[in-house]
N, CA, C and O of each residue as an XYZ file, in Angstrom:
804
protein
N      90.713    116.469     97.291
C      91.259    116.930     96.011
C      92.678    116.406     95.847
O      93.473    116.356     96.786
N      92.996    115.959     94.420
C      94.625    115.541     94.110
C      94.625    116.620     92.999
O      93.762    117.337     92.492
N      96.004    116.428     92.829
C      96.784    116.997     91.518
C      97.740    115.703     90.934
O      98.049    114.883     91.798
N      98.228    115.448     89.574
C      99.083    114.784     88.787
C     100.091    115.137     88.819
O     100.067    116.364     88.715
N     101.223    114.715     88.925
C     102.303    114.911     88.833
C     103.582    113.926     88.706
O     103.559    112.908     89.399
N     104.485    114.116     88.026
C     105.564    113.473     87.581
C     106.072    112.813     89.070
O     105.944    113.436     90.124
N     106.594    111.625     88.996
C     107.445    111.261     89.719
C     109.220    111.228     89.704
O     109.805    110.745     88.735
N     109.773    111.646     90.571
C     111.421    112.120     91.134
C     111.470    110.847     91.434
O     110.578    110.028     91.656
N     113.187    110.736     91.408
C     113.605    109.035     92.018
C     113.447    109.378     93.819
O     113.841    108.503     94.590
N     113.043    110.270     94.205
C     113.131    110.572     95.773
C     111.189    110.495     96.147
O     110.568    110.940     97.113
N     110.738    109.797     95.007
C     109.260    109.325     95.387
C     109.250    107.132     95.544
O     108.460    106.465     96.211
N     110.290    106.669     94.756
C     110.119    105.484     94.184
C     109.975    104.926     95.762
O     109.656    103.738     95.814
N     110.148    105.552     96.973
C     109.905    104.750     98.311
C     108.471    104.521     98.628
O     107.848    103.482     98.848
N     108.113    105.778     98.592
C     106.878    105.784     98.633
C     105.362    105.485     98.132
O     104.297    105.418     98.745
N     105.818    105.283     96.318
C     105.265    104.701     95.612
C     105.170    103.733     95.575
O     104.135    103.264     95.101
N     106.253    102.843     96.079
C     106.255    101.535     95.886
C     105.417    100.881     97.240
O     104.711     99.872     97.221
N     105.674    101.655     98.274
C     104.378    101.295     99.146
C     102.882    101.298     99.124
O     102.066    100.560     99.675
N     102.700    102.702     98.052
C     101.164    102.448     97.596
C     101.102    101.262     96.354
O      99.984    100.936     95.953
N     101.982    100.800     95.920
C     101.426     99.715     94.796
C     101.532     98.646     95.383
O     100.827     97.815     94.810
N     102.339     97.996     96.712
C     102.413     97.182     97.091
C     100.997     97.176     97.857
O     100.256     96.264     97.489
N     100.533     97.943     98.758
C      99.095     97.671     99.190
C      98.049     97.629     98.218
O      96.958     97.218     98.612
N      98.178     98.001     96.937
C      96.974     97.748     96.218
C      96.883     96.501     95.153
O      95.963     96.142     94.417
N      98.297     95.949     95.379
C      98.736     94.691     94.621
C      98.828     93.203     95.631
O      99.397     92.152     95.338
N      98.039     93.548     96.933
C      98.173     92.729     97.987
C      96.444     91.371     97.405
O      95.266     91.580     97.117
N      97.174     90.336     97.497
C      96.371     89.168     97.212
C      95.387     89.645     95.890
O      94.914     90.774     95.757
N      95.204     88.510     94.958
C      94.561     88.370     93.985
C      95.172     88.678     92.563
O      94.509     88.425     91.557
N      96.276     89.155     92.489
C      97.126     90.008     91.412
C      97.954     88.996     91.078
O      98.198     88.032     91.804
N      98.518     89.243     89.693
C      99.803     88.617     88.937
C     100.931     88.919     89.507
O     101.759     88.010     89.567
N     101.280     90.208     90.060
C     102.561     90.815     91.170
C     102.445     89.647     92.364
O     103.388     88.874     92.527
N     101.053     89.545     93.318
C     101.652     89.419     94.085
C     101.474     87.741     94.402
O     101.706     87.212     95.488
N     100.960     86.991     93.057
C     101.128     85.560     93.139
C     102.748     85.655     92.791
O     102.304     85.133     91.769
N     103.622     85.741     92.684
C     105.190     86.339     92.845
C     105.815     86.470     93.944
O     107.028     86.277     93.859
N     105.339     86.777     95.132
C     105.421     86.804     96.348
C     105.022     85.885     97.564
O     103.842     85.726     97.876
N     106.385     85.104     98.438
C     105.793     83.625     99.156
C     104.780     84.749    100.245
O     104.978     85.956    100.378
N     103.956     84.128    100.758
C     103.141     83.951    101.575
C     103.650     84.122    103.074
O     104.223     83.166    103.597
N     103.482     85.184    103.711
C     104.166     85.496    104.964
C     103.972     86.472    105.894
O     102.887     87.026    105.712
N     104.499     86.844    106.687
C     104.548     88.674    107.708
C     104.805     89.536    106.923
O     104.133     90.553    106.752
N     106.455     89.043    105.979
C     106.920     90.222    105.165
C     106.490     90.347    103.745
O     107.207     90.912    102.918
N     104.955     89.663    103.349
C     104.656     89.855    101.944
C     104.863     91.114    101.508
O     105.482     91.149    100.445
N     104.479     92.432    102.078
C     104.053     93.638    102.041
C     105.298     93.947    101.861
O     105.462     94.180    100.664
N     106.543     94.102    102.628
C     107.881     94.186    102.267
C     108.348     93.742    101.012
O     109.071     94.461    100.322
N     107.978     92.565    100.645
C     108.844     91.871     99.308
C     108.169     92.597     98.471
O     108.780     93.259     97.632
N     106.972     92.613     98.526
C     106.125     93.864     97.133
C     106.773     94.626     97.458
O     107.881     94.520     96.933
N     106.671     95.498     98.167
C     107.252     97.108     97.658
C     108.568     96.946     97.367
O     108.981     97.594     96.405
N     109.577     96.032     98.129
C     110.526     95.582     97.457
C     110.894     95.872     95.706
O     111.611     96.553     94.974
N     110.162     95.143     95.688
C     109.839     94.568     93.989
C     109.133     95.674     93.412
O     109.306     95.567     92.197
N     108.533     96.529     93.615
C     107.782     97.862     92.586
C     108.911     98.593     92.895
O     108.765     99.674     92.324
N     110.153     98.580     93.605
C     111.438     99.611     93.689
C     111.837     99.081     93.002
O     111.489     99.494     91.896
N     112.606     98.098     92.950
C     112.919     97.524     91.618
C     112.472     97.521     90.319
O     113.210     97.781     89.369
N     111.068     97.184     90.201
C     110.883     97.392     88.843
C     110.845     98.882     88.374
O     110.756     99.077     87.162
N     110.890     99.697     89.020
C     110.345    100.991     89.088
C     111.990    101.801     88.341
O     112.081    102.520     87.346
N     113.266    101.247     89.436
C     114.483    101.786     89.096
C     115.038    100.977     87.877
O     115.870    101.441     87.096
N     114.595     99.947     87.804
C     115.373     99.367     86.450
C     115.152     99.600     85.164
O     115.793     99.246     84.174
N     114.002    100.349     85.292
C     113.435    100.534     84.015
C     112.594    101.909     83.494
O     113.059    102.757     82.732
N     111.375    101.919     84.033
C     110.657    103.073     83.902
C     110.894    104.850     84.294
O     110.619    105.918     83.747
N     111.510    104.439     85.462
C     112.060    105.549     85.922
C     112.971    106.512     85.262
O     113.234    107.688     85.513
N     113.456    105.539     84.179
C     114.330    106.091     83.077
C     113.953    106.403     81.781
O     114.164    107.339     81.009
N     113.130    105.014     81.748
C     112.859    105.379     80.071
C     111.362    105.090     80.137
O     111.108    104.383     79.161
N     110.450    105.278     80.723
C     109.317    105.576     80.645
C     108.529    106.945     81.329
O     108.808    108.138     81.213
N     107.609    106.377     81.965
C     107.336    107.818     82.985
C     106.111    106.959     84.342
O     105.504    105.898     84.191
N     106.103    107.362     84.878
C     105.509    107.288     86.784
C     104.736    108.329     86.844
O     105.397    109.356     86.694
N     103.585    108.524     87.003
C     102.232    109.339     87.197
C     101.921    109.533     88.730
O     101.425    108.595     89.353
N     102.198    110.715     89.343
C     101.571    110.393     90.917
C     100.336    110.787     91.147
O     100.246    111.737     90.369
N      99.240    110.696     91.732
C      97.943    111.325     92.281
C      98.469    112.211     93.854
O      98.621    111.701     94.964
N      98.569    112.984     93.639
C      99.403    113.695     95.473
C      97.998    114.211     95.941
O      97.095    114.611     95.207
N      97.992    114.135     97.112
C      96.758    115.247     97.969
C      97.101    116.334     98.074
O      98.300    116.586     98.194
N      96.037    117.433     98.060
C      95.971    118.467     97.837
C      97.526    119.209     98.529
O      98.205    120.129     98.072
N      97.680    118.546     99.538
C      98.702    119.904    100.408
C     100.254    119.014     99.539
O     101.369    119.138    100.046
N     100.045    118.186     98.252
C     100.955    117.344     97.601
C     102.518    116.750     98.822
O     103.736    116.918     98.757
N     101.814    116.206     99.578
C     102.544    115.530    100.627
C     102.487    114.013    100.323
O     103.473    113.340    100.022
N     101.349    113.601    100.426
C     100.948    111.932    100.646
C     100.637    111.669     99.117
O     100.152    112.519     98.370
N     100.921    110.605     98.817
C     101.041    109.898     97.422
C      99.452    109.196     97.251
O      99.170    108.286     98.031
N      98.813    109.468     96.610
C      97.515    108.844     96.292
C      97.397    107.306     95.558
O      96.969    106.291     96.107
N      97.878    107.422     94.226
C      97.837    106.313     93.701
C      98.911    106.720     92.846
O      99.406    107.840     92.973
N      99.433    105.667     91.736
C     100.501    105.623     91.091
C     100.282    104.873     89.529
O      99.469    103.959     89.390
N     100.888    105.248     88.706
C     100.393    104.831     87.528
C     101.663    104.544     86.877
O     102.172    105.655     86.723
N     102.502    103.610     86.381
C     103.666    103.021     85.580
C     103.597    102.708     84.343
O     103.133    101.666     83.882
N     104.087    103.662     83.730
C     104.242    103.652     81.949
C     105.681    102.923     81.292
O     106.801    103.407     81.451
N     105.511    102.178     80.841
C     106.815    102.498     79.705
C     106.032    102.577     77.758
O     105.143    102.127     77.035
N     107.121    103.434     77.799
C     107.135    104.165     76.219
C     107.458    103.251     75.209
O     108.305    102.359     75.238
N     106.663    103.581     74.284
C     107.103    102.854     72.971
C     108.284    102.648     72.277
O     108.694    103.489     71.476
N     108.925    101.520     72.523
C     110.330    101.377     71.885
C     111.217    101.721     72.911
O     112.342    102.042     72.526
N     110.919    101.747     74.620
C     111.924    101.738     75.375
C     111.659    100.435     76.206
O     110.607     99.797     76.175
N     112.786    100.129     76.964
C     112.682     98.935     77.692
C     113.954     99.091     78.724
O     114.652    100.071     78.466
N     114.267     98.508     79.552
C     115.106     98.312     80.496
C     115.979     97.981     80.019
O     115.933     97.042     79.224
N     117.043     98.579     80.297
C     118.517     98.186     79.413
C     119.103     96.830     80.724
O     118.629     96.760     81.858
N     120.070     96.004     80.237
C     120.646     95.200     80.612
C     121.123     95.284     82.002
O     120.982     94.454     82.900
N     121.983     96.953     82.038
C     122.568     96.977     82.734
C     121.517     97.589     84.043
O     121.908     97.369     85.190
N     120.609     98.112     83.911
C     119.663     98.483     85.029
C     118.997     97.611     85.594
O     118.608     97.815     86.744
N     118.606     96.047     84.721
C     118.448     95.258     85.443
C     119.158     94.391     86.469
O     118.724     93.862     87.493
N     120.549     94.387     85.835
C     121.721     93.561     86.699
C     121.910     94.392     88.279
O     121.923     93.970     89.435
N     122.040     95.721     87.690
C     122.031     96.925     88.913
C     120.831     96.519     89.979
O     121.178     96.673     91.150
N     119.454     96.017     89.785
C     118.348     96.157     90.539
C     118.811     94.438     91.201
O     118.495     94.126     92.349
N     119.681     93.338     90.148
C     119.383     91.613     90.931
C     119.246     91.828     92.301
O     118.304     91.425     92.984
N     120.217     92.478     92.694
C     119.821     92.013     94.240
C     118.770     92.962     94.900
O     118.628     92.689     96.092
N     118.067     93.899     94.510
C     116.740     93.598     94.971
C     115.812     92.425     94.846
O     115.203     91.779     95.699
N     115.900     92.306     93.110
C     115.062     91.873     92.908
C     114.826     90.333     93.927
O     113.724     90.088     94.417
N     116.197     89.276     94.153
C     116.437     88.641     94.322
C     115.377     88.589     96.235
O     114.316     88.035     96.525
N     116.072     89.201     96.848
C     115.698     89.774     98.228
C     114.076     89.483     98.116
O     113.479     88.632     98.775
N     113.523     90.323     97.193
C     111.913     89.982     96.894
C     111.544     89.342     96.651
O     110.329     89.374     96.846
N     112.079     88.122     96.003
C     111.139     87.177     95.221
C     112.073     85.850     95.726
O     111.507     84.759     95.800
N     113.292     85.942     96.020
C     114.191     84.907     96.270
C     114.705     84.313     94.949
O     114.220     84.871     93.964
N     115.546     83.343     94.693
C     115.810     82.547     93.531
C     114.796     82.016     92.866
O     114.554     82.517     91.768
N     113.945     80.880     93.340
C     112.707     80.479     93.013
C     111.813     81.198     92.576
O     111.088     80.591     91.788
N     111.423     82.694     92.814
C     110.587     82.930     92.794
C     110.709     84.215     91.418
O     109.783     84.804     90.860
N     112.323     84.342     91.162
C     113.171     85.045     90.149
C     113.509     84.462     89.210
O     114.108     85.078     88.328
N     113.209     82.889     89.054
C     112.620     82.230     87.909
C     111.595     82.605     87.607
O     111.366     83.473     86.766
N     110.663     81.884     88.380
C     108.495     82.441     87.924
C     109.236     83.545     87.396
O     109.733     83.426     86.277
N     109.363     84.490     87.978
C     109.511     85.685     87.954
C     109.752     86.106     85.907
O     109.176     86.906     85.169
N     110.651     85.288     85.716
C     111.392     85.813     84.287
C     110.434     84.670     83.315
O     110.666     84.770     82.111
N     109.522     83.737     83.660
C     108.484     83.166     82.983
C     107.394     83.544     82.720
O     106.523     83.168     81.936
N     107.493     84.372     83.474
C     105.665     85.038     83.384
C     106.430     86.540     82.570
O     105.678     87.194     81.848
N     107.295     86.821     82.664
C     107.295     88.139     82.116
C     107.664     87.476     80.077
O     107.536     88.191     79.083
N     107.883     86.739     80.081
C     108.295     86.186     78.799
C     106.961     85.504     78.193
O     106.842     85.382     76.974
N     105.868     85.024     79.174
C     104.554     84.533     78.851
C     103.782     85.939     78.178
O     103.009     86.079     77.230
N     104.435     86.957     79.226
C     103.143     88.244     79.319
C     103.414     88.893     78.074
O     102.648     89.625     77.446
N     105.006     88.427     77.674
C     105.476     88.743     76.667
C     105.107     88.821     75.247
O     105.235     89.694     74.389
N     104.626     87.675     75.264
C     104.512     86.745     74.105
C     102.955     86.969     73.732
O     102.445     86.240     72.881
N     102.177     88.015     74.395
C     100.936     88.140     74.076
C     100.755     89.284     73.289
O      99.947     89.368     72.364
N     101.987     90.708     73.902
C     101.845     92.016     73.290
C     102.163     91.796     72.526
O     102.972     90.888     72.333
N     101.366     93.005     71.158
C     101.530     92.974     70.174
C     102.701     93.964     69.422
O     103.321     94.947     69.827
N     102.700     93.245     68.168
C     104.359     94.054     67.937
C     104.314     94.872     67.800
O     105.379     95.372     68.160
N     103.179     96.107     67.158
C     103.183     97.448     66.646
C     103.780     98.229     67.971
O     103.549     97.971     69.152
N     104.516     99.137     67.484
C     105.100     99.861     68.990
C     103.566    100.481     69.657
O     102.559    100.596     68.959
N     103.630    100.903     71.365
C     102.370    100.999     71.981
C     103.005    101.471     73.608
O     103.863    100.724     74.078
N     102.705    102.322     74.182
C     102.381    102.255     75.303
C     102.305    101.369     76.213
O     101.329    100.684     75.906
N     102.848    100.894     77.342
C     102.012     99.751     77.962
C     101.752    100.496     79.811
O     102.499    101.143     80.545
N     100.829    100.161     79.911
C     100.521    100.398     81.244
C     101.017     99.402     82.195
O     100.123     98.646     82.575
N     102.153     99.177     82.686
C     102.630     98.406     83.592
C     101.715     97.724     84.935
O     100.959     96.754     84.989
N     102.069     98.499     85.735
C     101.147     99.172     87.001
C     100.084    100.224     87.229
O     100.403    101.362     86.882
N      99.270    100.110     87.579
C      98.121    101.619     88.291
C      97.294    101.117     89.882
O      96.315    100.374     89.811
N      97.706    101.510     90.985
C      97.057    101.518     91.869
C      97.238    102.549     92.680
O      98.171    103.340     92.540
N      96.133    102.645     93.830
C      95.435    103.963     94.753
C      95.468    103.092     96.238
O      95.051    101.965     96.507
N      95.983    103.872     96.864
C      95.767    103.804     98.763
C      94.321    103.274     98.635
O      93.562    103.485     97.689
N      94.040    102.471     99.867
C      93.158    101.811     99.963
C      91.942    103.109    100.524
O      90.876    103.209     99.915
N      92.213    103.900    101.543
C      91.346    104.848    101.918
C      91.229    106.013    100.284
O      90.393    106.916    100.315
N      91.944    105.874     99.258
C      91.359    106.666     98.798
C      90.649    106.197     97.066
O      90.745    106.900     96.060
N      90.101    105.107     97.142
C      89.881    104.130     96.162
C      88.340    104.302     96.024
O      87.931    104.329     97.185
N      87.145    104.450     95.062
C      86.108    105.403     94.650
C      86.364    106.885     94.808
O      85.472    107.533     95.356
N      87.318    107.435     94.458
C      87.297    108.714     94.748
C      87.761    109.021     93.608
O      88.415    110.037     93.840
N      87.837    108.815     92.608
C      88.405    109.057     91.384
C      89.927    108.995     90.780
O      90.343    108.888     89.626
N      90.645    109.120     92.172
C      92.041    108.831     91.924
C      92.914    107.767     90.491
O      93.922    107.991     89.821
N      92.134    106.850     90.507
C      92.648    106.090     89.562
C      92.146    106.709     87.926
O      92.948    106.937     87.021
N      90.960    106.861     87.850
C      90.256    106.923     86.770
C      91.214    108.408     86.269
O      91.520    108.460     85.077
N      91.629    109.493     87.128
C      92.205    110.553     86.537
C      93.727    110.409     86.199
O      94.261    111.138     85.363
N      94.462    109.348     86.949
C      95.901    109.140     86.160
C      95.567    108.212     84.776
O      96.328    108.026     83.827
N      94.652    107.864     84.897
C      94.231    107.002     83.635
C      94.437    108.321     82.456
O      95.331    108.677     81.687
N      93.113    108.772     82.806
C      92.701    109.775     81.901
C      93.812    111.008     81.556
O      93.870    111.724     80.557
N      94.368    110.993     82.334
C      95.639    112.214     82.205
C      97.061    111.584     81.402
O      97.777    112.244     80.650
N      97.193    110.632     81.647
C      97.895    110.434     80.907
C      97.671    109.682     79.407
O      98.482    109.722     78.482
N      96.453    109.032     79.398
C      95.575    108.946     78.361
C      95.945    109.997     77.000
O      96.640    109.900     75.988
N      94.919    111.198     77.706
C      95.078    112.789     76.751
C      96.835    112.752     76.049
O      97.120    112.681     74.854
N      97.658    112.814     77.048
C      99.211    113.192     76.229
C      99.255    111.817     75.200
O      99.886    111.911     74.147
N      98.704    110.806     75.479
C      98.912    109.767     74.592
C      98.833    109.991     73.155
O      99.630    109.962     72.217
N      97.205    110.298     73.361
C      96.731    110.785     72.340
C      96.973    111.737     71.663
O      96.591    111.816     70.496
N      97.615    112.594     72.224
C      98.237    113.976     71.375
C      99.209    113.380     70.234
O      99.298    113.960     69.151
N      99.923    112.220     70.506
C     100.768    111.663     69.802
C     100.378    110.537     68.887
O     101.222    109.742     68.473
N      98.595    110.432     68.438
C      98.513    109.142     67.944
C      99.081    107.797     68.296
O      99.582    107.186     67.352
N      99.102    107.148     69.622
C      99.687    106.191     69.425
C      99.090    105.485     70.449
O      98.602    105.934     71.486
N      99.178    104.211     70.029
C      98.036    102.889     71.277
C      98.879    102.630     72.540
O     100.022    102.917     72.897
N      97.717    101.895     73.121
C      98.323    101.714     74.187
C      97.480    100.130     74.781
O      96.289     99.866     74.617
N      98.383     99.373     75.392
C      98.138     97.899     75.688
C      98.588     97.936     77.277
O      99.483     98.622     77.772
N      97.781     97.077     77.878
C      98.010     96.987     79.331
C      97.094     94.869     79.890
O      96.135     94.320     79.348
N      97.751     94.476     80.782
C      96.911     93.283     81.066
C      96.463     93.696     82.473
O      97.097     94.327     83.319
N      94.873     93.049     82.539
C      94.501     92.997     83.986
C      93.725     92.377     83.968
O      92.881     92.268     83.078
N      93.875     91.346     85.747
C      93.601     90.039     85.926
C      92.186     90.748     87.019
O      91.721     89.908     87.789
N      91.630     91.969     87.086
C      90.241     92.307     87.929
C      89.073     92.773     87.188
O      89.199     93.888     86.682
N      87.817     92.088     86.988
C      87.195     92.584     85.969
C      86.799     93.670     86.298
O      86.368     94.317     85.344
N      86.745     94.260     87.434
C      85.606     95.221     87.891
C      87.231     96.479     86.984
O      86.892     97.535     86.449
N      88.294     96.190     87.003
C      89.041     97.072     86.665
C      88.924     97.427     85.029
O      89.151     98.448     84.380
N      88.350     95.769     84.600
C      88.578     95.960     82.853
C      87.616     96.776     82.467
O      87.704     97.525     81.495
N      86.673     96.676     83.189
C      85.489     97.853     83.017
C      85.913     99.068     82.952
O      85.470     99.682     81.982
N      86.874     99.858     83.885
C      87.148    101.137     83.584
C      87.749    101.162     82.454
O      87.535    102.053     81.632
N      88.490    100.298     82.281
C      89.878    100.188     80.811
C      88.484    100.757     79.848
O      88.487    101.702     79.060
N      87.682    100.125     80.095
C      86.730     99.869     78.634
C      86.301    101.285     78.479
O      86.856    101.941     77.598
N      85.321    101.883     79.271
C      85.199    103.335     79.283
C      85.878    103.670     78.750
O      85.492    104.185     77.701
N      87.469    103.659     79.029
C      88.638    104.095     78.342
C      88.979    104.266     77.165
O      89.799    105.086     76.751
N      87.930    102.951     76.133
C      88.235    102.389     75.308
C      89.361    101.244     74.784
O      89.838    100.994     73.677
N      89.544    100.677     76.128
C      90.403     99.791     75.601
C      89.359     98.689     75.266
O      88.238     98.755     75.769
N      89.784     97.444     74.235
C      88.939     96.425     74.245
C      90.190     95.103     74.567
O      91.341     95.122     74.131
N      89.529     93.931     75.504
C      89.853     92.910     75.521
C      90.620     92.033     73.791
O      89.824     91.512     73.010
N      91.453     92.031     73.621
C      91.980     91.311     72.784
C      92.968     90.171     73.110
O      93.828     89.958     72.255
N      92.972     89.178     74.555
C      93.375     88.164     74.649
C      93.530     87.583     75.889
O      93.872     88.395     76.749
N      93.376     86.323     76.311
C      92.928     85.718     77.359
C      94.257     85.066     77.865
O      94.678     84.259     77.036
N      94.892     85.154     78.765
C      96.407     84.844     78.770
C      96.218     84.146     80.180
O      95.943     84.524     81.318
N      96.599     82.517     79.331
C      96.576     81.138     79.702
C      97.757     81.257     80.670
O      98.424     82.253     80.952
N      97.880     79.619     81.241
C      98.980     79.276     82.022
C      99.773     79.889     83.280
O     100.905     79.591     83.661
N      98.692     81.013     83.932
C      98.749     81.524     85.237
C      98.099     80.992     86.105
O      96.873     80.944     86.002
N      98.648     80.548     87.001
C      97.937     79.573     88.267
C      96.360     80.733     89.030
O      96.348     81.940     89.271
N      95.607     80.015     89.146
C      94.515     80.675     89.878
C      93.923     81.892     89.580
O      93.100     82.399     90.343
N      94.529     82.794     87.752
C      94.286     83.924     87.411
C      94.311     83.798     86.073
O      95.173     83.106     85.531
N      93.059     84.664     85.153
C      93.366     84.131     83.926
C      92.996     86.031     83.699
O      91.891     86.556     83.563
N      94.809     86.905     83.739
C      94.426     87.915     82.858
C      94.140     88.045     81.608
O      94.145     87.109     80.807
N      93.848     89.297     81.323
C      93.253     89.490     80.250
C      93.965     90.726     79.444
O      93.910     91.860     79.919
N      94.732     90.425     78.027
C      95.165     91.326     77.976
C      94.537     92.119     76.394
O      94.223     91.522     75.365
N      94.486     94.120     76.734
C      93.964     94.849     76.358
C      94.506     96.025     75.388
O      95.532     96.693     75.521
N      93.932     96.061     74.796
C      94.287     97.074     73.897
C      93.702     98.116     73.117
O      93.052     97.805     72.118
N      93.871     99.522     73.497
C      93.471    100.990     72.755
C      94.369    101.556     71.801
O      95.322    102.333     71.855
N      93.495    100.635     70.506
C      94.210    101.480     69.290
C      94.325    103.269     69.338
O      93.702    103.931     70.168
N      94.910    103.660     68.663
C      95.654    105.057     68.126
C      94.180    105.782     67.693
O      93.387    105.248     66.917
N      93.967    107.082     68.332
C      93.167    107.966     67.913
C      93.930    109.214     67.554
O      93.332    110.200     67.123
């Protein structure tokens, strides 16, 4: 059994370790990351970072906790409509970010986010950043209920929500969800996400 719950900046350690294991090989995150011992380091690296520069503030972080709400299940990364990372939270995070990805890789880095860019659509929307679950606790529903939970408050507010993902077996849940595929997003080496969108009910 889990429960939902908000994430504290005294979780972003721990979270960022469950997204880094579920963002390990095959992902847009972790083609971002050189190839090494410390891949696993530079990800979670990098979900602390993205996590403090931005969302943590002006979006919201979904946890899945186990029952005795000790151990972090899976993690779900929102940002809100019409918020974004201010300037100065990103300059605050460079030298993480840097540490994670290196120079080289903090170029890609600001190309693909300007590619991924250039696909969402303008109406303000939700976007689902991140969502992943510990590997031992993955068919267990964990994911499908931060979906769905934070889904419901969405909807209380009429308003859509857009997310990209490069796993089909994942776009399938989106779909349940009701999201539908609305665009095929070119010019990623070895991955052709797909990005999605659930109009306003």
């Amino acid at each position: 059994m889990f429960t939902i719950t908000p994430a504290a900046p005294t979780d972003v350690t721990e979270t960022a370790e469950v997204l880094a294991g579920a963002f390990q090989g095959g992902s847009v995150i972790s083609s971002l990351i050189r190839a090494g011992a410390d891949s696993h380091r530079r990800t979670a690296s990098l979900f602390r970072a993205l996590m403090r520069s931005g969302p943590l503030q002006t979006g919201r972080i979904d946890l899945a906790r186990s029952e005795n709400r000790r151990e972090i299940l899976g993690a779900a990364v929102w940002e809100r409509p019409g918020k974004r990372a201010s300037i100065i939270d990103q300059l605050t995070e460079l030298p993480t970010f840097i540490r994670a990805l290196g120079w080289d890789g903090l170029a890609r880095a600001a190309r693909l986010q300007s590619l991924l860019a250039s696909y969402r659509p303008v109406e303000p929307h939700w976007y689902l950043a991140q969502i992943g679950v510990r590997a031992q606790s993955r068919e267990s529903g964990v994911g499908t209920e931060l979906l769905r939970s934070r889904l419901e408050m969405i909807d209380a507010t009429h308003a859509p929500v857009y997310l990209e993902s490069s796993n089909e077996r994942n776009r399938e849940l989106y779909k349940r969800h009701g999201f539908v595929a609305i665009a095929n997003i070119e010019s990623i080496p070895l991955m052709s996400p797909a990005g999605m969108w659930r109009p306003a009910v």
